[in-house]
C-alpha positions in Angstrom: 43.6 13.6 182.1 39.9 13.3 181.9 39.0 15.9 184.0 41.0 18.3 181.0 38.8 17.1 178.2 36.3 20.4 178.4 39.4 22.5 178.4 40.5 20.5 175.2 37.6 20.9 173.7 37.6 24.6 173.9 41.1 25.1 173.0 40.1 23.0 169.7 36.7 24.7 169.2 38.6 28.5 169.5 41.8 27.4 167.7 39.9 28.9 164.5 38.4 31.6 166.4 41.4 32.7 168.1 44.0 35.4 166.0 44.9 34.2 162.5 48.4 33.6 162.8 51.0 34.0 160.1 54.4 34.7 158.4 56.0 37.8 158.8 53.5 39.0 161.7 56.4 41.3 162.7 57.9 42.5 158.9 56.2 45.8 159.5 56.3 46.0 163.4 59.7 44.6 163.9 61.3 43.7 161.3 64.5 42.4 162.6 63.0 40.2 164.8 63.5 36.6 163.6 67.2 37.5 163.0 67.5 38.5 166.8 66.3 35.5 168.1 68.7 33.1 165.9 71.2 35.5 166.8 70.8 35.3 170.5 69.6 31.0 170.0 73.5 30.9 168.3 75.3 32.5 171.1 73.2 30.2 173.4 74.8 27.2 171.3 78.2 28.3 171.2 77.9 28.9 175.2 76.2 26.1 176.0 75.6 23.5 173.5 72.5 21.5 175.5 70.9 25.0 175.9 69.1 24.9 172.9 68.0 21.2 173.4 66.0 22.6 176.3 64.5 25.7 174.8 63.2 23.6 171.7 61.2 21.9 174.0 59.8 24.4 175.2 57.1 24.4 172.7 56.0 21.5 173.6 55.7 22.0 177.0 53.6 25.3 176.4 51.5 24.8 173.2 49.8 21.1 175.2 48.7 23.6 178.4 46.5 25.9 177.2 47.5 26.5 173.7 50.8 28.2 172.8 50.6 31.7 175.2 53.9 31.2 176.9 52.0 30.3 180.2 54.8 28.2 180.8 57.1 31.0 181.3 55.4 33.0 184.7 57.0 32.3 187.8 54.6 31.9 190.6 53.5 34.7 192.4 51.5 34.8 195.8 48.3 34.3 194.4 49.4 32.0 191.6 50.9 28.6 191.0 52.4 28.4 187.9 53.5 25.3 185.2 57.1 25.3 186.1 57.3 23.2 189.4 54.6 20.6 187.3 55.4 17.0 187.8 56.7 17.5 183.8 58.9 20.7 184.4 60.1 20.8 187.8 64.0 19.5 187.7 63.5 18.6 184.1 62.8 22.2 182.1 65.9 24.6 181.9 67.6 27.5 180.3 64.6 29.5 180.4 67.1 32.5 180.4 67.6 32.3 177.2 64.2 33.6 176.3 65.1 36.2 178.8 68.3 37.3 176.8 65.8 37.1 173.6 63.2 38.9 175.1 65.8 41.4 176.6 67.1 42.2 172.7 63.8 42.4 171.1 62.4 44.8 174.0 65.8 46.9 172.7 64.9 47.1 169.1 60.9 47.3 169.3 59.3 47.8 172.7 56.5 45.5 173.4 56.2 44.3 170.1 57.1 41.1 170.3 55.2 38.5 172.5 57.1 35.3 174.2 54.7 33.2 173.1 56.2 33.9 169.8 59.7 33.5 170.8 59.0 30.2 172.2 57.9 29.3 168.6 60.6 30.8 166.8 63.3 29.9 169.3 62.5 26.1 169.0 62.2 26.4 164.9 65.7 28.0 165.5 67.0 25.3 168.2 66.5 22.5 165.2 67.9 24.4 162.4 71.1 25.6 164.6 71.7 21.7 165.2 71.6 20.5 161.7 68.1 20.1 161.3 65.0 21.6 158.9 63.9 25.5 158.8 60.9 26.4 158.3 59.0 29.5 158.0 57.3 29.9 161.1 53.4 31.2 161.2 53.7 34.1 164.5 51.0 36.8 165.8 50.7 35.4 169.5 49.2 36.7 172.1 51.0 36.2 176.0 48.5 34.6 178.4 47.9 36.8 181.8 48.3 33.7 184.0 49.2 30.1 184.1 48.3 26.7 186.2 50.1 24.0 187.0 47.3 21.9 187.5 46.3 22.1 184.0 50.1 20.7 183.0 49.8 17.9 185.8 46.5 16.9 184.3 48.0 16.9 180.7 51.7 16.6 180.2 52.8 13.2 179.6 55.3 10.4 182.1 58.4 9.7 180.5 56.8 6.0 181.7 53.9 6.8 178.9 53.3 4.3 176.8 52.3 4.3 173.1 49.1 4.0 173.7 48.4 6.5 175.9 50.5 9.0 173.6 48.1 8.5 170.9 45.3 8.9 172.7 46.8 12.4 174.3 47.6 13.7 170.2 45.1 12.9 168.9 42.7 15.1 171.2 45.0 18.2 169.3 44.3 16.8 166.4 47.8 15.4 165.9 48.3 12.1 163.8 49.7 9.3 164.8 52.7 10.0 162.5 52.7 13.4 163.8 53.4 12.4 167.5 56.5 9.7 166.2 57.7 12.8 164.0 57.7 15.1 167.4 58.9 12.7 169.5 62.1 13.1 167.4 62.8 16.2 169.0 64.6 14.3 171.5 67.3 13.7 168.7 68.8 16.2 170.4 69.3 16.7 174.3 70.0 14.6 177.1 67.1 12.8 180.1 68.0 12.5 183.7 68.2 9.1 185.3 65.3 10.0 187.2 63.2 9.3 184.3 64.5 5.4 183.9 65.5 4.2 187.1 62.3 2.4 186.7 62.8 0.9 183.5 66.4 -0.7 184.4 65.3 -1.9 188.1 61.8 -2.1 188.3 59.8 -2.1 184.7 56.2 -2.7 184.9 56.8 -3.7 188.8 58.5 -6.9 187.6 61.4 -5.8 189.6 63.3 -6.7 186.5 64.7 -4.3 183.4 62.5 -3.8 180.7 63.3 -6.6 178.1 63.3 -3.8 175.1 66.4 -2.6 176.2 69.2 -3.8 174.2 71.2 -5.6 176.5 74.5 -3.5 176.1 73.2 -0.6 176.3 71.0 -1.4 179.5 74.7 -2.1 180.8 75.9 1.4 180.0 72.6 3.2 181.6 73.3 0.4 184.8 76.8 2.3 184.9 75.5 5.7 184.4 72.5 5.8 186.4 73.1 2.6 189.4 70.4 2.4 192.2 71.0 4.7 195.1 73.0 6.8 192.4 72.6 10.6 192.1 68.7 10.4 189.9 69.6 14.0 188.4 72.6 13.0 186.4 72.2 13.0 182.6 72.4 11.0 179.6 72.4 11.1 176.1 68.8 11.0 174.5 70.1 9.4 171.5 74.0 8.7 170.3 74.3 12.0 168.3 72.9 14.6 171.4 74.4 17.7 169.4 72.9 16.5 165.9 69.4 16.9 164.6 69.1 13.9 162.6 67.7 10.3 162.6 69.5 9.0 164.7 67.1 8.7 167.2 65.0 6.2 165.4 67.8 4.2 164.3 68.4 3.5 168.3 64.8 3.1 168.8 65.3 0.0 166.1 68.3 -1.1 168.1 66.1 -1.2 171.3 68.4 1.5 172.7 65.8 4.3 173.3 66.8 5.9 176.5 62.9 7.0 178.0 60.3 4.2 177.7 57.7 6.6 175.9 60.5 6.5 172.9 61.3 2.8 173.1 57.4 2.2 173.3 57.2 3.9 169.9 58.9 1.1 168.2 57.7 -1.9 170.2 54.2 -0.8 169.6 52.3 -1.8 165.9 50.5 1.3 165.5 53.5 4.3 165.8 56.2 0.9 164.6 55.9 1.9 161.1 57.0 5.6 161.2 59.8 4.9 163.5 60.9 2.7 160.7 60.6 4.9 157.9 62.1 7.7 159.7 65.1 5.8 160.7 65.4 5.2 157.2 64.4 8.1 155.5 65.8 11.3 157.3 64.1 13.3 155.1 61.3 11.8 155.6 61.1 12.5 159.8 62.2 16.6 158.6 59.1 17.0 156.6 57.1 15.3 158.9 58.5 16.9 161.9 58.2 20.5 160.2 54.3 19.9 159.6 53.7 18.3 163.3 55.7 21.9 164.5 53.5 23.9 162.5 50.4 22.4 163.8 51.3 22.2 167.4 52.1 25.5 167.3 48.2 26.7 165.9 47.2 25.3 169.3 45.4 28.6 171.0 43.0 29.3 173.8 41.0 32.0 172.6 41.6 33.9 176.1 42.5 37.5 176.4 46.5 37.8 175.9 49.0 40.4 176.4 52.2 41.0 174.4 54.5 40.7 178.4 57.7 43.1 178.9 59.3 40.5 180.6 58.2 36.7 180.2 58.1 36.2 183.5 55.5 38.2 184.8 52.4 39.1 183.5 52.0 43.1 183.0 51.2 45.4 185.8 47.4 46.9 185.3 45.8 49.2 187.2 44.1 48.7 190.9 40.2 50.0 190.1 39.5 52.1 193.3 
C-alpha cells in the first residue's frame, strides 16, 4: 500500500480541482436519467435479487482506485490489464451487466450523455434504497477514465482478512472517518461472501490452526457446515441474517460475534470502530445518516485526469490513429 501513497496524494490534492460535481448534472441534458437507472436497478431486483447487492458495491470498488471514473468497468485489452481480475474483484465482483442494460437505456434516450462513472454512483444510491434502505440525492457530473490498472487496485483494495486497524489507516488517507468506514462497512447488510474469504478464519485464524475465538460458537458451526475444508471455496453465504434487507442488522450480528468476514467482526472487537458498531446496531437511523454522508464523500473521490463520457462501459472510446 505504500508504494500508492503519491497516487493518494494526488487524488486528494485534485479532488477540489477536478469538475465540481452536483445534483441534477443531467436535468437539462438528460433529464430522465435517474429514473432509468432505478428503473432498469428494479427489474435487476425482481430478476435477480443479490444483483443489486453486487452493483452497490461497485462504488466502492471504483471510487478507492483512482477516484470514481468507472475504471473498474474496462475489460482488458492487449495492451492493458485492467481492475477486474485484481486480487479484490476477480471471482468476487459480479453483475456488471447490469450497468450494461443501464448504460444500453440511457444511450437510447440521450447519446453519450451520460458517463458510467455516474451510473455506478447512482446505481448503488439506487441498490440501497430498492432494499429498504436511505435515498439520497446524489451529487453527478463524472467524467469516464480512458484506462484502468489493476495494480493500482492490488496495491489498494482491502483483504477480507483486514483488520481494524489497517481499515482505518486505509480511510482515513480519503479522508474518511473512522465512523465513516463502520457506516460503509454496512453495505454488506446486504449480499452474500464466498467461503473463500473465511476458510481461514474457521480453520486456520491468525495461523493458530484454530477458528477465530470471535466467532459465536453456533454460528461458527453453521459456516463449518456451509463452507467444510476441501469444500467447494466459491459457495456463498449470507453477509448478515437479513441478506435482502438494508437495515441494522448487520451490526446487531457484529455484537453477537456472528460477523461472517473477519474485517466486519474486527469492527466490533476492536476499541476504536467498537463504539459505532454499537450505536448503529442500536440506532438504525443512526447507521442511514451516517452511511448517506460516508456515500456522498466516497463518491467526491476524483483523479483530476482527462475523462471521457464511454458509449459502452466497457471500452474506452475509439480516437483517431495520428498518421
Amino acid at each position: 500500500m505504500m508504494s500508492l501513497l503519491p497516487s493518494l496524494f494526488l487524488l486528494l490534492v485534485t479532488m477540489a480541482a477536478a469538475i465540481p460535481l452536483r445534483p441534477g448534472f443531467y436535468s437539462e441534458t438528460c433529464p430522465p436519467a435517474e429514473v432509468i437507472v432505478r428503473d432498469v436497478m428494479r427489474k435487476a431486483m425482481i430478476r435477480e435479487p443479490r444483483s443489486v447487492a453486487s452493483v452497490m458495491r461497485f462504488q466502492f470498488h471504483d471510487c478507492f482506485v483512482d477516484g470514481c471514473d468507472a475504471s473498474l468497468l474496462l475489460d482488458d485489452t492487449p495492451n492493458m490489464t485492467g481492475e477486474k481480475l485484481a486480487l479484490s474483484n476477480i471471482n468476487s465482483l459480479r453483475s456488471f451487466e447490469v450497468i450494461d442494460e443501464v448504460k444500453e437505456a440511457l444511450e437510447k434516450a440521450c447519446p453519450g450523455t451520460v458517463s458510467c462513472a455516474d451510473i455506478v454512483i447512482m446505481a448503488a444510491r439506487d441498490a440501497v434504497a430498492l432494499t429498504g434502505g436511505p435515498d439520497w440525492i446524489v451529487r453527478l457530473g463524472r467524467k469516464d477514465s480512458l484506462t484502468a490498472s489493476q495494480e493500482d487496485s492490488d496495491n489498494i483494495m482491502p483483504s477480507p482478512r483486514a483488520n481494524a486497524s489497517f481499515l482505518i489507516d486505509l480511510f482515513s488517507q480519503f479522508n474518511l472517518s473512522v465512523k465513516d468506514l463502520v457506516a460503509l462497512s454496512g453495505s454488506h447488510s446486504i449480499g452474500e461472501g464466498r467461503c473463500f474469504s473465511i476458510m481461514f478464519r474457521l480453520y486456520n485464524q491468525s495461523g493458530s490452526g484454530k477458528p477465530d475465538p470471535a466467532i459465536e460458537p453456533r454460528f461458527r458451526e453453521k459456516l463449518d457446515k456451509l463452507c467444510p475444508l476441501g469444500g467447494d471455496e466459491n459457495v456463498t453465504g449470507d453477509l448478515d441474517a437479513t441478506p435482502r434487507l438494508f437495515d441494522n442488522q448487520y451490526f446487531k450480528d457484529l455484537v453477537a460475534g456472528r460477523g461472517f468476514l473477519n474485517s466486519d467482526q474486527t469492527l466490533f472487537t476492536f476499541p476504536q470502530t467498537r463504539k459505532y458498531v454499537k450505536l448503529f446496531s442500536e440506532d438504525q437511523n443512526a447507521f442511514f445518516n451516517a452511511f448517506v454522508e460516508g456515500m456522498l464523500k466516497m463518491g467526491d473521490l476524483q483523479s483530476g485526469r482527462p475523462g471521457e463520457v464511454r458509449t459502452n462501459c466497457r471500452v474506452a472510446n475509439s480516437r483517431p490513429v495520428d498518421v
